[in-house]
N, C-alpha and C positions, 0 to 999 in steps of 0.2 A: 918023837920030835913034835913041839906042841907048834901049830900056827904060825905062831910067830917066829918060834928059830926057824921055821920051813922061809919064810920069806927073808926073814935078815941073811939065813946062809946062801937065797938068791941073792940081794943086793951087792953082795959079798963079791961078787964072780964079775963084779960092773965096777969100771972107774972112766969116768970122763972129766976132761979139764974144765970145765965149768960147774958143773952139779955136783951133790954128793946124797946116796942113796943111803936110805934107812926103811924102817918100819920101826909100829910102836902098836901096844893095844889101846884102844878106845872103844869104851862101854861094849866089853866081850868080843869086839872084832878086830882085826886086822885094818891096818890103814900103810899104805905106801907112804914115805915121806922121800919127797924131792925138795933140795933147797939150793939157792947156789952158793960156790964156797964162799965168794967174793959176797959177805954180807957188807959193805961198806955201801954196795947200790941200794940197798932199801928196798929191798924187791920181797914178797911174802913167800915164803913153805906155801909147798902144794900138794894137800892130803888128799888119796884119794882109795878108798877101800877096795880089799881083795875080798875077794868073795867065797865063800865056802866052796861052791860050784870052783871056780878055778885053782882052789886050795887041791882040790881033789882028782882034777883031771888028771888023769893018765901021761901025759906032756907035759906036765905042769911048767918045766924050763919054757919049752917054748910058747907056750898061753902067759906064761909071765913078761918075756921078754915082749910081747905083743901087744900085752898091757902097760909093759915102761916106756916103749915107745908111745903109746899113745897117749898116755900122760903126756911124756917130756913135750910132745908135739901140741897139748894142750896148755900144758903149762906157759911154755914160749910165747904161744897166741895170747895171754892172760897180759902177758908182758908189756903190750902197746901201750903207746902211749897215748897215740894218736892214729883213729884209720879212720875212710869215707865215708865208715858205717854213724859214725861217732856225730852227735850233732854237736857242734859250733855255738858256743857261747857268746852272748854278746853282753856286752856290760854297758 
């Protein structure tokens, strides 16, 4: 099983009502792809690469699982629109 079918047949095992998971190669590696279904919001794909190191783990389900969540939890935060961190424009 090459890389990539090892990841796509994780993503496989995941469905949630908002996102939909995939994987794809980019320049020889692995990259997770999260997107949400509902493209009508305008919101970007969020790539973010698997690592050989975690291709390889002995666990790999659950070092994967560990690493989707931690995307989706980063992706989510990508999503603001506005937070306190954010400086204030003035015009």
């Amino acid at each position: 099983m090459t890389p990539l079918q090892k990841v796509l047949a994780e993503t496989a095992r995941y469905e949630h009502p908002l996102f939909r998971f995939s994987a794809r190669e980019r320049e020889g590696a692995v990259e997770l792809v999260i997107e949400l279904k509902d493209g009508s919001l305008g919101m970007h794909t969020y790539f973010a690469p698997v690592h050989e190191r975690e291709l390889e783990h002995p666990q790999f389900p659950w070092e994967f699982q560990r690493y989707l969540y931690a995307c989706m939890h980063d992706y989510l935060v990508e999503m603001f629109a506005r937070t306190p961190q954010m400086r204030e424009t003035t015009r």
